[in-house]
N, C-alpha and C positions, 0 to 999 in steps of 0.2 A: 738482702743484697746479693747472697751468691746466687739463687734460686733467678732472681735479676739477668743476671750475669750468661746464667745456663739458658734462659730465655732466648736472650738475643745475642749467643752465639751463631755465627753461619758456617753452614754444614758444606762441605763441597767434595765431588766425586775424586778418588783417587782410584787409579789405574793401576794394580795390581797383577802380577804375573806369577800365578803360585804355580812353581815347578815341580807338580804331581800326577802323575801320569792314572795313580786312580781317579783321580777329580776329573782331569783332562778326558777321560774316556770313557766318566758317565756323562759328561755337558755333551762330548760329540754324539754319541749314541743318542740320549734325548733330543739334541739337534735335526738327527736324520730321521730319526720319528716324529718327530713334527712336522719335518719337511713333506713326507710321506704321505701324513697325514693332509696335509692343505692340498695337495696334489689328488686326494683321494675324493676330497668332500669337494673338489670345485668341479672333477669329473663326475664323480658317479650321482654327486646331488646337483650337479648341473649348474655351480654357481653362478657362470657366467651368463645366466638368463635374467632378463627380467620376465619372473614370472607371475603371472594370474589366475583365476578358477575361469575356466571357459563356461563364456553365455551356449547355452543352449540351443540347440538349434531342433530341426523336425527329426523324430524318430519315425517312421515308416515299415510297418510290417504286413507282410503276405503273405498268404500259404498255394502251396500249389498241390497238387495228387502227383504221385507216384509213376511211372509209364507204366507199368502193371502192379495190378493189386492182388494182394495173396489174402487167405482164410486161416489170420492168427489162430494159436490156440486159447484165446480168450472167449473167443466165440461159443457161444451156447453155454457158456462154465460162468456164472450161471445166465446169463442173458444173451439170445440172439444179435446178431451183429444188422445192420443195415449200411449201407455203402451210401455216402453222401458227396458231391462236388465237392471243392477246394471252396468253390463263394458260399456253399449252404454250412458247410462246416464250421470257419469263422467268421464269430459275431459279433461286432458288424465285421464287411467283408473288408475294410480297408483300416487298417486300424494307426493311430497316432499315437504312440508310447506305450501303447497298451495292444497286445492281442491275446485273442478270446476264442479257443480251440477247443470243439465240443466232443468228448469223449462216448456221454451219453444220453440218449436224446429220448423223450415222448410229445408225440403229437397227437392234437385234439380238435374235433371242430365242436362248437358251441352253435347250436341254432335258436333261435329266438323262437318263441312262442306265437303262435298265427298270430296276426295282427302286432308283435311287438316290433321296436326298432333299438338295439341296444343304444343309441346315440339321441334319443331324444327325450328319455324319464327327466321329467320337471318336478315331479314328488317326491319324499322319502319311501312314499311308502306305493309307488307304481312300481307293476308287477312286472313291467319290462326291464328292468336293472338289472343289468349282466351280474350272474353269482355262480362262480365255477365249481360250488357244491349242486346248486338247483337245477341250473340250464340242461337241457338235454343234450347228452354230445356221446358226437361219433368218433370212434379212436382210428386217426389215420396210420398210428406211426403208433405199435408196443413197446414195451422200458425194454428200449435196444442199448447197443455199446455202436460205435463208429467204429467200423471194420478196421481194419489195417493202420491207424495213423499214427505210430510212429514212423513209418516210414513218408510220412505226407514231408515237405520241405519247407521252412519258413525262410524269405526273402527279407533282409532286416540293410533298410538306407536308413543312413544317419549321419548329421554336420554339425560343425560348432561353429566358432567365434572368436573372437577375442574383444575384449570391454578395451583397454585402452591401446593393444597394439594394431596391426595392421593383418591378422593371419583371422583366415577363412577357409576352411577343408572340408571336402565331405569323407565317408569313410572310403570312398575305390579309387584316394589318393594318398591313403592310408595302411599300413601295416597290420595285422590284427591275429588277435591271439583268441580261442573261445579257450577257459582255464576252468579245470574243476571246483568247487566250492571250497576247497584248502589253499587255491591259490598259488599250487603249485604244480600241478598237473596241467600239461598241455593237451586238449580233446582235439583241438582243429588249430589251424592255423592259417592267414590267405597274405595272399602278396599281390600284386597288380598283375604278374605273367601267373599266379594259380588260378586269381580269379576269374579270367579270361577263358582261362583253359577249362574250366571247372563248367562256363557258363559263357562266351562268349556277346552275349544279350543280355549280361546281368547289370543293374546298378549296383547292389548290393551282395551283402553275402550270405551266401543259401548253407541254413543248418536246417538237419535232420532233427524232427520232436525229438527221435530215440537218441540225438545227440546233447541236448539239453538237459534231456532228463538226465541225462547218466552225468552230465557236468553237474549240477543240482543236489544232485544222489538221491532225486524221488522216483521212486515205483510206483507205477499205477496201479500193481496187485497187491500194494502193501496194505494192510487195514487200517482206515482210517480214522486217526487221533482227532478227527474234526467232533466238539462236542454235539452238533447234531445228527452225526451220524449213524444211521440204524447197527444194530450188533452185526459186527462181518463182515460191513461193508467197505470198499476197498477205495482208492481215490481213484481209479477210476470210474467208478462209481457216483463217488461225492462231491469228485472237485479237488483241486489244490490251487494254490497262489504260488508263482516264484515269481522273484523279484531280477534281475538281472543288473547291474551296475555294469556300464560304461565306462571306463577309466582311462583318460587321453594324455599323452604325455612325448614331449622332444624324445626322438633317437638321439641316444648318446652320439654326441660330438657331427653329426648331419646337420647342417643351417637348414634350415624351414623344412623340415624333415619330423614328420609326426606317426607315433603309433596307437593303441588302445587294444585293450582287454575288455573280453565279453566276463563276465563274474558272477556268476548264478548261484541264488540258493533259495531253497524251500524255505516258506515259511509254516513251520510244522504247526498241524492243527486246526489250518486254515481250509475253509473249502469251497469252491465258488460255484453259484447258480444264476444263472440266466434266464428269464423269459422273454422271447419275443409275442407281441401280438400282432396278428395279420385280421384287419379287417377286410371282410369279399362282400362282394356288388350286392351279394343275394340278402346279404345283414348276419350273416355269422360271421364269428369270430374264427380263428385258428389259431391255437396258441402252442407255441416249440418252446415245453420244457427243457432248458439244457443244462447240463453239468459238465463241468471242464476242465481244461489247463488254463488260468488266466494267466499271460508273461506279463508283467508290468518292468518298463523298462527308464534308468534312471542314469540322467549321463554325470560323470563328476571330474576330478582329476586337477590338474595343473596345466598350462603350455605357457610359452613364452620364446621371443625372439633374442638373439646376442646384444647384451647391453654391458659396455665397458663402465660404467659406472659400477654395475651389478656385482662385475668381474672383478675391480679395483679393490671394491668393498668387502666381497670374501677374502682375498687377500691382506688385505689391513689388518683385517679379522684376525688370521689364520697367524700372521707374522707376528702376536701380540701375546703369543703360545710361548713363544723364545724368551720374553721376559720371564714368564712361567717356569724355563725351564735353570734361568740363573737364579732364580729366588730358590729354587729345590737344592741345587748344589749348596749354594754359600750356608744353607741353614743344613744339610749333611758336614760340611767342613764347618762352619762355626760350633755346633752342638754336639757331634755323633764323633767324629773322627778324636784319636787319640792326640792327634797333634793340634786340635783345638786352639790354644792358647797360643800358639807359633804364629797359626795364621786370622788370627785376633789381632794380634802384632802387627803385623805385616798389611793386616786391612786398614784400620783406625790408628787414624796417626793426632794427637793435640799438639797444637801450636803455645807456645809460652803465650802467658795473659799479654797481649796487645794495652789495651787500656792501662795498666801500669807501665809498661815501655815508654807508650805517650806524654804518661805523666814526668816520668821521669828526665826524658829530653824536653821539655817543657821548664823542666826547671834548673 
């Protein structure tokens, strides 16, 4: 019956003014750190956004040559240089998310055998079947290196989306940062009056190889950790892969106002090889060994437009912290504090059994 009793008691809030100025002056302090905090996390994490991962758009890369070419000192140490265009050097010349910058190049021609056609063996075992150990071939092109190209310039356009909002940007209405591979180093940086200046006939934004790589932290004279690669050999030599990540995101507190980070890094050990083949009128082949820089490039990030719901919502959030911050006092004053039991008192008040009072005027 008491156990009854204690059941279906009702509990109701009393309002309490405990006059103590240590209590009083950790609740405000926790107070303004809260406050601080909401204010912190709606600006700097942007609550007031509805945000989403942006759809993808076209990545577009270029490469152009230099207005004059100089005689690195890689040259002859150990391989001859040869000077190549901007269209012969990257392969292919127009590349979509991916470009393919040849460091080191051999070319060959393959001639058929009197009478043969490489394009028409109908047997296994017809002697016409191009075999680039058997075929006779003339070496146009010796195991060169590509003269100069770090200083060659890569042209990089690129746009997004938005899945359910209404924002569409390409990158030269856009902010942009190129950042070292720690993600804290600034290498380059463009704005819409650098870009211009920089290039007046650009879409996009033109980095130097030699600035990539150093954003990356790859060396082409480093020796390369690639498992195929001969003893010594160096990536520029071998090859390497960087990856590059896009990363698109609201300027703080600018309405439809967007930036992004270039974010490059080696993928160490990796090494990339190319062959083109060129078939000619006469029936040989030509085939362009090449080793290189592959960029593989990969857009990711966040963006989002001002949504008051969004904004509401962090705040509800954030203001839910205060309840947090009266449950920390009262359990400091009901258990820690010396005067405890004072304001134990003063919280928890019982009322005389009701139910007996009833009974009693009852009867």
């Amino acid at each position: 019956m008491k156990f009854l009793k204690s059941l279906l008691q009702y509990e109701t809030f009393k309002m309490v003014k405990v006059k103590d100025q240590r209590l009083g002056l950790i609740y405000r302090i926790l107070q303004i750190a809260i406050f601080a905090y909401i204010l912190y996390t709606i600006i700097a994490y942007q609550g007031y956004l509805h945000k989403e991962a942006p759809v993808k758009g076209a990545v577009r890369i270029s490469l152009k040559a230099p207005s004059t070419l100089t005689a690195p000192a890689y040259c002859n140490n150990p391989l001859p240089c040869v000077y190549w265009g901007a269209n012969e050097i990257q392969f292919p010349p127009d590349g979509a998310g991916v470009a393919f910058v040849t460091t080191r190049a051999t070319v060959n021609r393959y001639t058929p055998p009197t009478g043969c056609n490489f394009l028409t063996p109908t047997t296994p075992s017809d002697p016409c079947i191009f075999d680039a150990n058997k075929t006779p071939t003339q070496t146009l092109t010796n195991k060169s290196y590509i003269g100069d190209i770090e200083d060659y310039t890569l042209m990089i356009e690129h746009s997004i989306r938005g899945r359910a909002t209404s924002i569409a940007v390409r990158n030269g209405q856009m902010d942009g940062k190129l950042m070292s591979s720690d993600g804290k180093t600034v290498i380059k940086e463009w704005t819409n009056a650098i870009r211009m200046d920089e290039d007046p006939h650009a879409d996009g934004d033109i980095i130097k190889v030699s600035q990539l790589l150093e954003a990356a932290e790859a060396d082409l004279e480093a020796q390369s950790t690639a498992p195929g690669a001969q003893s010594g050999e160096t990536y520029r030599s071998s090859g390497i892969v960087i990856v590059i990540v896009i990363e698109y995101q609201n300027v703080k507190l600018k309405k439809d106002k967007f930036s992004y980070k270039y974010l490059p890094r080696m993928i160490e050990g990796n090494e990339y090889k190319a062959v083109e083949s060129l078939y000619q009128t006469d029936g040989s082949y030509i085939l362009k060994e090449r080793h290189g820089i592959r960029f593989v490039f990969e857009q990711h990030g966040e963006i989002g437009e001002f949504s008051m719901v969004s904004l509401l919502e962090n705040i509800v959030a954030g203001f839910a912290l205060f309840k947090g911050a009266t449950i920390l006092v009262e359990i400091l004053m009901l258990k820690f504090l010396p005067e405890k039991d004072i304001y134990e008192d003063a919280k928890y008040e019982e009322t005389s059994d009701l139910d007996e009072l009833r009974k009693r005027n009852s009867n």
